[in-house]
C-alpha positions in Angstrom: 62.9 -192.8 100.5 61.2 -190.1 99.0 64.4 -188.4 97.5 62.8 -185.5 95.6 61.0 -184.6 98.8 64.4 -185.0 100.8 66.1 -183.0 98.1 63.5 -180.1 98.3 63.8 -179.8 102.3 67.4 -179.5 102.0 67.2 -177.1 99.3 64.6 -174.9 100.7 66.1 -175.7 104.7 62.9 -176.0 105.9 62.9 -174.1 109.5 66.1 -173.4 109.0 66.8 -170.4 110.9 67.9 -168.2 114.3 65.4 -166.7 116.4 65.8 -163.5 117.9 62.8 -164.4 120.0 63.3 -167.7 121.4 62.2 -168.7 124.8 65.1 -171.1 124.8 68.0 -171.5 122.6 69.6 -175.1 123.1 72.9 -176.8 122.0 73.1 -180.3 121.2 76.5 -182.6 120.0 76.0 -185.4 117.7 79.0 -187.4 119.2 78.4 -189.8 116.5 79.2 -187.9 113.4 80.6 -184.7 115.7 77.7 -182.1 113.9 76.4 -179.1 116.0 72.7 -178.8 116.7 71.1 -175.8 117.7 66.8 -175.5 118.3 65.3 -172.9 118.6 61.5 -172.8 120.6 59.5 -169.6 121.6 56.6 -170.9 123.6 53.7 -168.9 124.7 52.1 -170.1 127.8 52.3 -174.4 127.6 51.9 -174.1 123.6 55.4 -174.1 121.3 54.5 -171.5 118.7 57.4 -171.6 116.6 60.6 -173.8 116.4 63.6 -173.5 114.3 67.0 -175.0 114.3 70.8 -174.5 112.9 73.3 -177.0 112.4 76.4 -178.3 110.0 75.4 -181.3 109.5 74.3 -183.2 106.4 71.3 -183.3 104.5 70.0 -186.4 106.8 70.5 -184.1 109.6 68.7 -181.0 108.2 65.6 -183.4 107.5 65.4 -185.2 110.4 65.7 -181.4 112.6 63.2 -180.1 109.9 60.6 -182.4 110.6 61.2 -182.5 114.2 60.7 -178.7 114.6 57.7 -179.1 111.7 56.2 -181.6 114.5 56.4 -179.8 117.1 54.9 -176.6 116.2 51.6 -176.2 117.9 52.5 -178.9 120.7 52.5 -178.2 124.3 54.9 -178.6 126.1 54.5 -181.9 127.6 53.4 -183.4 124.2 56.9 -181.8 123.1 59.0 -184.0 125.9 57.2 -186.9 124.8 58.0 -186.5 120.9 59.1 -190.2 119.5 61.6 -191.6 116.7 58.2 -192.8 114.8 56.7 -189.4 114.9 59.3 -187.8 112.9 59.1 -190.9 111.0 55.6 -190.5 110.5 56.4 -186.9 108.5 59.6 -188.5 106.4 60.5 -192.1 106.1 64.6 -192.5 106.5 66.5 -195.4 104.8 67.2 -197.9 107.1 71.0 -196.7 107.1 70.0 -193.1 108.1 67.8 -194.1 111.0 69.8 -192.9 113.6 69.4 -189.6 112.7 65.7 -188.9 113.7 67.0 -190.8 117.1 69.2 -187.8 117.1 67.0 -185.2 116.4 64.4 -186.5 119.4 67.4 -186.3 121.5 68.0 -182.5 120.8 64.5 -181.8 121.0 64.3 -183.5 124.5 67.4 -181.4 125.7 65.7 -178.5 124.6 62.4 -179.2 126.4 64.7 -179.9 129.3 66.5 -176.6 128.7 63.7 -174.5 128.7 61.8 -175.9 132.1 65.1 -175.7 134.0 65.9 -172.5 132.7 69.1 -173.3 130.9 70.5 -173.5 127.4 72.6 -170.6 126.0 71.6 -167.5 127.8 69.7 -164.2 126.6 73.7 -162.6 126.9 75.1 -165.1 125.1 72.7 -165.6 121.8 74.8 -164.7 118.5 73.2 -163.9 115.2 73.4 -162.7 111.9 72.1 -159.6 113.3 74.1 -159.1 116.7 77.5 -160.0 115.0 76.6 -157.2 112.2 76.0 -154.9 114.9 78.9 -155.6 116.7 81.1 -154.8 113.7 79.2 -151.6 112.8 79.6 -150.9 116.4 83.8 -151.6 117.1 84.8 -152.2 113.3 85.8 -155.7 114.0 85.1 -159.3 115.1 87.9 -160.1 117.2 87.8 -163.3 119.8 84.0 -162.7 119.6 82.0 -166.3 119.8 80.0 -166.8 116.6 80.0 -170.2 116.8 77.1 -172.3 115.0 75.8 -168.5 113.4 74.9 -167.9 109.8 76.4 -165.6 107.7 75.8 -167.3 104.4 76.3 -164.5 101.7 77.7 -161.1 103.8 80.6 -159.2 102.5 83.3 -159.7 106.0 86.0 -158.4 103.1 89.3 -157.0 105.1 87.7 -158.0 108.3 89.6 -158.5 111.5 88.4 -161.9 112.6 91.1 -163.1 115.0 91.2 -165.6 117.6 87.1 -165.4 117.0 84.8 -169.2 117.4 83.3 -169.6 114.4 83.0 -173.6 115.3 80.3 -175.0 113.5 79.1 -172.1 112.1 77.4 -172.0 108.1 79.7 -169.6 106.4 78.7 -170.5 102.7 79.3 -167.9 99.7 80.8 -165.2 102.3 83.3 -162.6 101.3 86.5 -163.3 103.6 88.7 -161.5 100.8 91.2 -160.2 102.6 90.0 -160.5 106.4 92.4 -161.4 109.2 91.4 -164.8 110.5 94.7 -166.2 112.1 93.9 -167.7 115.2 90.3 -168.2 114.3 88.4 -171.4 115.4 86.1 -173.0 112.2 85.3 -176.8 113.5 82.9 -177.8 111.8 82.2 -174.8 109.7 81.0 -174.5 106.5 83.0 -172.4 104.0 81.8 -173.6 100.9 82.4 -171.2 97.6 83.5 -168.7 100.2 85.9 -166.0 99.0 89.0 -166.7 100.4 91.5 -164.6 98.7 93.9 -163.3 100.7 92.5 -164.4 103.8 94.9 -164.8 107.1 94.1 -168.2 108.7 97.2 -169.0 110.1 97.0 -170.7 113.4 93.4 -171.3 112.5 91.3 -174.1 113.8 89.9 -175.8 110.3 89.3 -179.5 111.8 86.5 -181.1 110.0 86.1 -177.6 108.1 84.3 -177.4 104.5 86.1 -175.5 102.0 85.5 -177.1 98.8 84.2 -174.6 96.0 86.5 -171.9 97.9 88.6 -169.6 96.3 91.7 -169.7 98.3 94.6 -167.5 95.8 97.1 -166.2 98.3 95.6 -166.8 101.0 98.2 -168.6 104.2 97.6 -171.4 105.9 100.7 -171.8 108.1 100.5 -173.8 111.0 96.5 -174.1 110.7 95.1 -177.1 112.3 93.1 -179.9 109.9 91.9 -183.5 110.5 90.3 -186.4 108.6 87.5 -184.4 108.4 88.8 -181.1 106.5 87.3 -181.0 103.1 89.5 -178.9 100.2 88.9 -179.4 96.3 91.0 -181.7 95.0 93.5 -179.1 93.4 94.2 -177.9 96.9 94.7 -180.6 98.6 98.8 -179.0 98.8 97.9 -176.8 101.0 97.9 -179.1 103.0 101.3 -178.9 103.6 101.6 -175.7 105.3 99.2 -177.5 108.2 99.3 -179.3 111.1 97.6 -182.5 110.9 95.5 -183.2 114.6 94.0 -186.3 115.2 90.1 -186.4 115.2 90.4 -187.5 119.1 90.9 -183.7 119.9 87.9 -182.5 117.7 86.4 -184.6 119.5 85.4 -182.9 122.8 82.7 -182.3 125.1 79.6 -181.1 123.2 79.3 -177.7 125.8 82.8 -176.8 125.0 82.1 -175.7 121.6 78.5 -175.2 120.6 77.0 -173.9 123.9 
């Protein structure tokens, strides 16, 4: 494996992005490893002009859904149905280990394909982005019970925010102010909340199975009777809070794939 190459594509996230313009936004669960998938295509005519993608999932992940979007770029539609584990293969060779991935990736792409002639996926309504969601809170000056679930947000200032009872499931939440905000209640399976700001923070009653916090500054903030799993990372020199949880078995993370990333 070419691991300079691998480490440049996760450090650059090649097409790693939402889409304001898609023709069709489609979900896809990983049951094997439990990440969220999102892909993005806008297509004009039978030809895929752009795709993108989002997910939480490691840096095998990113690749494989980087070169799969790479590939198709420029295919028509048909060509796009018919993509192949060897043709992402072809654009980055996986360790034998790690091939299951790229088998992954061809499935969300065919699910998207399949999305986008049958005219579902997530509808127009239903899209969140970085954009809506700041809209939204210049709009009502808060984020309650709204479903941001697989967005980015890496780097915004949500300081003193009210967050409550909002899905943030699988969504990239890396480096974002939460000093302060109101997140009791608040669903963050499979979110990533590495070096986010913390301080604080209200996440009692949260949702934080298979959650990344490690780098996150946590002083203050409460935990009572938050939910973690096998999969919740803290640092270390955290691990105690711990004790104000309530452990839930991985079976409940677990669930069908529409129930939390569509």
């Amino acid at each position: 494996m070419d691991f300079e190459r691998f480490k440049k594509i996760n450090d650059e996230r090649m097409n790693y992005r939402e889409m304001e313009d898609a023709s069709v936004v489609s979900s896809y669960r990983n049951v094997g490893c439990g990440d969220g998938y999102r892909l993005y295509l806008k297509v004009d005519g039978d030809q895929i002009t752009d795709a993108s993608f989002t997910t939480t999932g490691c840096g095998f992940g990113l690749v494989s859904l980087a070169m799969a979007t790479e590939w198709l770029k420029g295919k028509r539609v048909d060509q796009a149905a018919a993509i192949t584990i060897e043709d992402i293969e072809g654009m980055f060779e996986f360790p034998e280990r790690r091939k299951n991935y790229p088998g992954s990736a061809v499935e969300a792409v065919q699910k998207a394909v399949a999305d986008l002639k049958n005219g579902t996926g997530i509808r127009p309504e239903e899209r969140v982005s970085r954009g809506t969601a700041i809209e939204a809170l210049k709009r009502q000056g808060h984020l309650r019970e709204m479903k941001l679930n697989q967005i980015i947000l890496e780097g915004e200032d949500l300081s003193g925010v009210d967050l409550r009872g909002a899905n943030l499931s699988n969504a990239f939440l890396q480096n974002v102010n939460f000093r302060g905000a109101n997140l009791s209640g608040a669903r963050h399976r499979g979110a990533i909340l590495n070096n986010a700001d913390l301080t604080g923070a209200d996440l009692r009653g949260a949702d934080l199975r298979w959650a990344k916090l490690t780098g996150a500054r946590l002083d203050g903030a409460q935990f009572d009777g938050a939910l973690y799993d096998i999969g919740t990372r803290l640092d270390p020199n955290k691990t105690h809070l711990f004790k104000d949880m309530v452990k839930s078995g991985m079976d409940i993370y677990m669930e069908e794939a529409g129930a939390t990333v569509g």
